[in-house]
C-alpha positions as CSV (number, residue, x, y, z in Angstrom):
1,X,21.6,6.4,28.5
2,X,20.8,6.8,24.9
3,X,17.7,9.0,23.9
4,X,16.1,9.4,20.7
5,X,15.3,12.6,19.6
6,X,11.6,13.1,18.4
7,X,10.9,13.3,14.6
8,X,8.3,15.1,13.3
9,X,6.1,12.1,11.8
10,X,5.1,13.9,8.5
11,X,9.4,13.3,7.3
12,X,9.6,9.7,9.2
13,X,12.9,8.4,9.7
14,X,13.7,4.7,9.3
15,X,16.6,2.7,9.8
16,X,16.1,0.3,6.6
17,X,15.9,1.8,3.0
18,X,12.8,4.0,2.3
19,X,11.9,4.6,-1.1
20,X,15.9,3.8,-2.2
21,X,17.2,6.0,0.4
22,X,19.9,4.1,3.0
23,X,18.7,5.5,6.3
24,X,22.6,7.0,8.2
25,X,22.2,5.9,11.8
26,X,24.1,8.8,13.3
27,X,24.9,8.9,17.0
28,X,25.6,13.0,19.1
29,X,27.7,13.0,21.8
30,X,27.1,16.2,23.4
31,X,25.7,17.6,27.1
32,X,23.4,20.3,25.3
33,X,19.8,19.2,24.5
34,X,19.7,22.3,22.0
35,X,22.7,21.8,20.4
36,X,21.2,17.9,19.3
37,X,17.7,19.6,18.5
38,X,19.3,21.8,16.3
39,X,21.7,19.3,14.8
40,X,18.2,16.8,14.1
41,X,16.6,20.0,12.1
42,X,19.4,20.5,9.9
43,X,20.0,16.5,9.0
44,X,16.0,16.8,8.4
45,X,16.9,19.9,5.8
46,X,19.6,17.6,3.8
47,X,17.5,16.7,0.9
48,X,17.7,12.9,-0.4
49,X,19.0,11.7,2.6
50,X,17.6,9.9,5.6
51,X,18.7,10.1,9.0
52,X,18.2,8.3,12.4
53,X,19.7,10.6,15.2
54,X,20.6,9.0,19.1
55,X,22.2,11.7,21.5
56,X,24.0,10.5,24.7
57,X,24.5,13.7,27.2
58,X,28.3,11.9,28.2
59,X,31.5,9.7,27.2
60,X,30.9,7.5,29.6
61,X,27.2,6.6,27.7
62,X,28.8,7.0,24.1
63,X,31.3,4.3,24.6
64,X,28.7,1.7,25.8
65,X,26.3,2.8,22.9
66,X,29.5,2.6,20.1
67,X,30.4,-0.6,21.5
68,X,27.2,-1.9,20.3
69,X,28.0,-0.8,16.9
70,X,24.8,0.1,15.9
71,X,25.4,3.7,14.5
72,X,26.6,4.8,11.1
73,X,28.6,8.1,12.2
């Protein structure tokens, strides 16, 4: 099952272009919760750059996800 990590509201990420920015769709595959927290405060500290992060906990849920093609990395 794919989960969205919360974004803190005041730095919004959006999949279409804000402000000129392309928005990366970026998918984690990874069992730890904290790892993918950690991994959404650092995108949020690349400056210029937008980013909308999914985490799936398993393979099994990233190759139905990838299949839909939705994702940028």
């Amino acid at each position: 099952m794919i989960q969205q990590m919360p974004q803190d509201r005041s730095n919004a990420i959006d999949p279409r272009k804000e402000s000129g920015d392309l928005c990366l769709n970026v998918l984690l595959v990874d069992d730890d919760e904290d790892d993918c927290l950690l991994t959404r405060d650092l995108l949020q500290d690349i400056p210029g750059q937008k980013f909308k992060l999914d985490w799936v906990s398993n393979y099994e849920d990233a190759v139905e996800v990838l299949k839909q093609n939705r994702h940028d990395i």
